[in-house]
C-alpha positions, 0 to 999 in steps of 0.5 A: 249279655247283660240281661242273661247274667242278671237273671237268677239261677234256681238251684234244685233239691239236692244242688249244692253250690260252693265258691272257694277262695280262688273263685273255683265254684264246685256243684253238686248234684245227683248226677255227680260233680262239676267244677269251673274257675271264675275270673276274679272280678265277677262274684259269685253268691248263693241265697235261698235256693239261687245262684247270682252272678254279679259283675262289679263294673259296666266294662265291655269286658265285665259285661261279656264275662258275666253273661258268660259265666252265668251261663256255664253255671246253669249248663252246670246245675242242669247237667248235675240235675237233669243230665244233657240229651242229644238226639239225632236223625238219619234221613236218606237212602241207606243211612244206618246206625248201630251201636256195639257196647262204646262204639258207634258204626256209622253207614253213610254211604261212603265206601267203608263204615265210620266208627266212633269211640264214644267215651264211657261217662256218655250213655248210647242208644240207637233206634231203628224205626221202618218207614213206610211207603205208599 
């Protein structure tokens, strides 16, 4: 985990990064606002446009904490920055899925439908696509 926790984090234009005193750090960014406690131990510093997680101690526990921490601080600039996308296939005979405002309806060859309430903060969108035989 080391090496992760060593690299540096590129904040964006429009990032903005703030450690308060009880270690809570809060980013910013065009996509909202997210916030994370770090352990007390591990030190959080922005620079020029970077954002360095720094470790005091070679411990196992400081080492596994900074790998840690680092990588949910990216995941967080990511998600202020860019947002997250997960995009999934069906593949089999009969598979369907269709989408109605926030609820997912899932047709998968059990007896009844699966429906999913898909929180408002996550956007849906379901395509269908033909596939031809020979």
């Amino acid at each position: 985990m080391s090496r992760i926790g060593r690299s540096p984090i590129k904040l964006a234009s429009g990032v903005t990064v703030n450690v308060n005193a009880a270690n809570e750090v809060t980013v910013k960014g065009p996509k909202g606002e997210l916030k994370q406690v770090i352990d007390r131990d591990i030190k959080v510093e922005v620079k020029d446009g970077e954002l360095n997680v720094v470790r005091p101690t070679d411990q196992i526990r400081h080492r596994a904490l900074h790998g840690l921490y680092r990588a949910l601080l990216a995941n967080m600039v990511t998600g202020v920055t860019d947002g997250f996308k997960k995009q999934l296939e069906l593949v089999g005979v009969g598979y369907k899925a269709a989408h109605n405002g926030q609820l997912l309806d899932l047709s998968l060859g059990y007896s009844h439908n699966i429906i999913f309430e898909i929180p408002k903060e996550l956007k849906l969108n379901t395509v269908t696509e033909k596939v031809r035989t020979r």
